[in-house]
MDTraj code that builds the backbone (N, CA, C; nanometers):
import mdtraj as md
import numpy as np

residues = "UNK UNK UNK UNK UNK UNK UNK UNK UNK UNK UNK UNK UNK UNK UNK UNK UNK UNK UNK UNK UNK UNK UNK UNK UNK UNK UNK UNK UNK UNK UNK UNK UNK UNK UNK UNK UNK UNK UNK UNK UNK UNK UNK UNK UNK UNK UNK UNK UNK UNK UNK UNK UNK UNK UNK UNK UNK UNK UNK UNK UNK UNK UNK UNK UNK UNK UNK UNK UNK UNK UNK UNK UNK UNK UNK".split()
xyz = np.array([
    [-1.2459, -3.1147, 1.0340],
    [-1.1146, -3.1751, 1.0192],
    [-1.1017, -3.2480, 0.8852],
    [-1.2242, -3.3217, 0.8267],
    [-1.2177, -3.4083, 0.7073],
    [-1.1745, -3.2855, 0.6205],
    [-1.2482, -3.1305, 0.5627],
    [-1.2301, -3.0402, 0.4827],
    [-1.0646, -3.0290, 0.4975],
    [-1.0007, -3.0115, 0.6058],
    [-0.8601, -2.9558, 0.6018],
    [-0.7918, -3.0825, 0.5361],
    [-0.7944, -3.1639, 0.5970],
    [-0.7188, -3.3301, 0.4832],
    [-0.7412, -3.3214, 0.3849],
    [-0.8723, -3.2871, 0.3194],
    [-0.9011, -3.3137, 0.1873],
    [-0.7780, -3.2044, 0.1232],
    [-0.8043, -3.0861, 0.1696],
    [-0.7274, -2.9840, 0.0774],
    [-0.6284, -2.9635, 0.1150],
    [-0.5365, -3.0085, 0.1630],
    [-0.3914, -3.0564, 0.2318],
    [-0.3879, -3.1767, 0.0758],
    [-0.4565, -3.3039, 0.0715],
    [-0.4163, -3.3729, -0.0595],
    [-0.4921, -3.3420, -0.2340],
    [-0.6069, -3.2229, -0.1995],
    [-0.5694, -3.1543, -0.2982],
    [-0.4828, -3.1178, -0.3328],
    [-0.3990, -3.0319, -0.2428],
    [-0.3027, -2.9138, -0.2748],
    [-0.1511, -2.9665, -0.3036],
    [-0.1329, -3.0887, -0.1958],
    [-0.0444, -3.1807, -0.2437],
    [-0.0605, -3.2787, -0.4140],
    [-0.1642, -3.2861, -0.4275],
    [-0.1472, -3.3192, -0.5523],
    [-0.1468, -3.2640, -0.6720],
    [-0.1748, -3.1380, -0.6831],
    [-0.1431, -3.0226, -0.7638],
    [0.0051, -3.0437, -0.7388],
    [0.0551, -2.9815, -0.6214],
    [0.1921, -2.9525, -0.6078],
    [0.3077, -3.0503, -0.6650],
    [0.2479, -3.1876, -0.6599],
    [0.3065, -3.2217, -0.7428],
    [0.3266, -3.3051, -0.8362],
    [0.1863, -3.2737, -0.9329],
    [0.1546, -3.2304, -1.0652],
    [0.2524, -3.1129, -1.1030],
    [0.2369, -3.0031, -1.0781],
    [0.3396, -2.9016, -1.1154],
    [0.4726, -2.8726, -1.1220],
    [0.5198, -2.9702, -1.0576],
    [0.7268, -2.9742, -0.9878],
    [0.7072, -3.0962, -1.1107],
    [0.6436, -3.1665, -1.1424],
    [0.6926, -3.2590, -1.2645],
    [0.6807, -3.2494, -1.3769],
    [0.6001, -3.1432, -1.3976],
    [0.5708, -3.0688, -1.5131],
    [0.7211, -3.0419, -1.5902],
    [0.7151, -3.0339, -1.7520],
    [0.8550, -2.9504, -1.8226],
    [0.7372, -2.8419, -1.9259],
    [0.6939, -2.9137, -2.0401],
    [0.5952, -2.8285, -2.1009],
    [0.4857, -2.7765, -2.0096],
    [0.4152, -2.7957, -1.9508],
    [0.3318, -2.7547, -1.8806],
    [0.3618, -2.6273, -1.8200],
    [0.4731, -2.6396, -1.7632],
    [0.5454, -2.4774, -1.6612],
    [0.5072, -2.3559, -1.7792],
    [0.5547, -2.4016, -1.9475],
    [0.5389, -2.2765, -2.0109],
    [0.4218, -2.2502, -2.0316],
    [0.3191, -2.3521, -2.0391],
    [0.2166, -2.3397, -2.1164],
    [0.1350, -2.2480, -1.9942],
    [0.1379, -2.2671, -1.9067],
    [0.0586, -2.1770, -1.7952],
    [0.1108, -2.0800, -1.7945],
    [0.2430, -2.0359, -1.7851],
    [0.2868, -1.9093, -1.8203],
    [0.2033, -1.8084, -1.9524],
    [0.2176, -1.8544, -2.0690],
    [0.1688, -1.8304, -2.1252],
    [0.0337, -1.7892, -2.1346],
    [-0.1143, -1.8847, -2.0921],
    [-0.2099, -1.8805, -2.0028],
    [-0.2125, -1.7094, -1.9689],
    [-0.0896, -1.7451, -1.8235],
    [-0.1073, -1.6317, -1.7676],
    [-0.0864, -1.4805, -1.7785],
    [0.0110, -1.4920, -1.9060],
    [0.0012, -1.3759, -1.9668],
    [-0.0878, -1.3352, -2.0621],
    [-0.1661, -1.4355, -2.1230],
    [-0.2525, -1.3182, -2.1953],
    [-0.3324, -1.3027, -2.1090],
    [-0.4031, -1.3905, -2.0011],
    [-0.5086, -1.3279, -1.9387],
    [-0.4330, -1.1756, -1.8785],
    [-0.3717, -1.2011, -1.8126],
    [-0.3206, -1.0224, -1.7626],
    [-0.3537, -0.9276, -1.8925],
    [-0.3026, -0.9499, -2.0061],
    [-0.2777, -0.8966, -2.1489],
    [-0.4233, -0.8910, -2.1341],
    [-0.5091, -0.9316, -2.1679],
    [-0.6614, -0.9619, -2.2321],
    [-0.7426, -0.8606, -2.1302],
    [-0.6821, -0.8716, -1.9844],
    [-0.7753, -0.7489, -1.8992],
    [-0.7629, -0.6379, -1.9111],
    [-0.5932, -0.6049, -1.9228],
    [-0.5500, -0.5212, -1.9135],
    [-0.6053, -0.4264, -2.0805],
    [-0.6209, -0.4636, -2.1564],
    [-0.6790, -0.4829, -2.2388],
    [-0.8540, -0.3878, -2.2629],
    [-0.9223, -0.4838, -2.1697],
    [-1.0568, -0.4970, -2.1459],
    [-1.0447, -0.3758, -2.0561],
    [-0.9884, -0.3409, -1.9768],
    [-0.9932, -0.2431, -1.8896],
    [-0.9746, -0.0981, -1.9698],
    [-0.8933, -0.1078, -2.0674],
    [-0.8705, 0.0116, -2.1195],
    [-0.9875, 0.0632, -2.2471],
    [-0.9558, -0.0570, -2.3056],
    [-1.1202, -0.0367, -2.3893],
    [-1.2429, -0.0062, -2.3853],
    [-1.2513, -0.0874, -2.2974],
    [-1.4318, -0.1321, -2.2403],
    [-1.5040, -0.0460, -2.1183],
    [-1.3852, -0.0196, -2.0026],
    [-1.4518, 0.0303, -1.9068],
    [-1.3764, 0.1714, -1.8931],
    [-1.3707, 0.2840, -1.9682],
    [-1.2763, 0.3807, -1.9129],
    [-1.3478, 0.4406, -1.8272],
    [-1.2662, 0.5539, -1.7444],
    [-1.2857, 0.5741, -1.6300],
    [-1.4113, 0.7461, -1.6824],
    [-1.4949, 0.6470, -1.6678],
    [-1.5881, 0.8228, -1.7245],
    [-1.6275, 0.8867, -1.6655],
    [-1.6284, 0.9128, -1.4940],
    [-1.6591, 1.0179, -1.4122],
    [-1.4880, 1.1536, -1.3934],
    [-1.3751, 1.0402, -1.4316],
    [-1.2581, 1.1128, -1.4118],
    [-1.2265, 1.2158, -1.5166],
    [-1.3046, 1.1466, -1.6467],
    [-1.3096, 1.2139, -1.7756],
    [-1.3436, 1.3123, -1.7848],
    [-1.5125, 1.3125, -1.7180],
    [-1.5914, 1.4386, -1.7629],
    [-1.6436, 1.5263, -1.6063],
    [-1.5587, 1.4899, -1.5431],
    [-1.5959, 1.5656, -1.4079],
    [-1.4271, 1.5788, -1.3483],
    [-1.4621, 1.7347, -1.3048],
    [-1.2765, 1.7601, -1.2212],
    [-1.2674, 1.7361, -1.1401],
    [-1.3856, 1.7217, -1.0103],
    [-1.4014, 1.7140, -0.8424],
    [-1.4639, 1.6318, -0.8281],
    [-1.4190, 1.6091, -0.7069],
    [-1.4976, 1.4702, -0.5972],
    [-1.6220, 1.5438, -0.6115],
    [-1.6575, 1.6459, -0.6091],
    [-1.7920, 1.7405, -0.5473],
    [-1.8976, 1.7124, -0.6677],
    [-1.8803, 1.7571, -0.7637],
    [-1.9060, 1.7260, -0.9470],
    [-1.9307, 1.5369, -0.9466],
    [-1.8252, 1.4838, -0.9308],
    [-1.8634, 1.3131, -0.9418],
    [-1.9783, 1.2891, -0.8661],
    [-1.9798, 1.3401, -0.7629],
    [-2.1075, 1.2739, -0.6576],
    [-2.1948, 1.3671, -0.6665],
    [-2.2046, 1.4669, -0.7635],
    [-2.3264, 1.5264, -0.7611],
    [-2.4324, 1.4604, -0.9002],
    [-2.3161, 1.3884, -1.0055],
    [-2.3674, 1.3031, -1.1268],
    [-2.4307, 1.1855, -1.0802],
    [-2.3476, 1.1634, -0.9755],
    [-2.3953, 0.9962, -0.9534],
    [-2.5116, 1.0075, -0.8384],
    [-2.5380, 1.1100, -0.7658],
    [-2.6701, 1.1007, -0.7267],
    [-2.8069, 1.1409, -0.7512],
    [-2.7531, 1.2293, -0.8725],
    [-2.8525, 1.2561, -0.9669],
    [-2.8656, 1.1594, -1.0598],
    [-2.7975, 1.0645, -1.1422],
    [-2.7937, 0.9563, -1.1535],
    [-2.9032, 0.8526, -1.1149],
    [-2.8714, 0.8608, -0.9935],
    [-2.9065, 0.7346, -0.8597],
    [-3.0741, 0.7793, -0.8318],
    [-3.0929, 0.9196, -0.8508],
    [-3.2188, 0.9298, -0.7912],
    [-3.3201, 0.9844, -0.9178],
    [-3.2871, 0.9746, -1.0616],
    [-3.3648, 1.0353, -1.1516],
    [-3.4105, 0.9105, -1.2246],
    [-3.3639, 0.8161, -1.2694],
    [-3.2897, 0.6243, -1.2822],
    [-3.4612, 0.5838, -1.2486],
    [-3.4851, 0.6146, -1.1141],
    [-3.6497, 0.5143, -1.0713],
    [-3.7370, 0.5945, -1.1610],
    [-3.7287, 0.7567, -1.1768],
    [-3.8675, 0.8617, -1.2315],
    [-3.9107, 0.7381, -1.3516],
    [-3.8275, 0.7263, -1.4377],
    [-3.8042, 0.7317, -1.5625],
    [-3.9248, 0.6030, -1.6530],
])
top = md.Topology()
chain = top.add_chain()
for i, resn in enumerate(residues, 1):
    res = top.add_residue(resn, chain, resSeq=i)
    for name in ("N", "CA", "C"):
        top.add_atom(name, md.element.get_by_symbol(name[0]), res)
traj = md.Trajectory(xyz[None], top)
């Protein structure tokens, strides 16, 4: 019961921290768009999708990745 009070006046005191906010409202906005921007980002750069790339079938993907999975320990 103490955990639920506590974060009942956490959450109340964020809440309103934030309703009194004027600069603040943009500045988190902002915040929150580059992070979206910055993953969205990171996602396209960093991690492309390389089984969709170089394999046409479900059958082909899971035949890389368990050859993969089981050649990985020989080595």
């Amino acid at each position: 019961m103490i955990i639920i009070t506590t974060l009942k006046k956490v959450f109340q005191f964020y809440l309103e921290g934030f309703q009194n906010m004027r600069l603040g409202k943009r500045l988190w906005a902002i915040i929150g768009i580059k992070f979206v921007i910055f993953f969205i980002i990171m996602k396209i750069l960093f991690f492309p999708n390389f089984l969709k790339e170089n394999f046409s079938t479900d059958e082909e993907r899971a035949e890389h990745i368990l050859q993969s999975l089981t050649t990985q320990g020989d080595k």
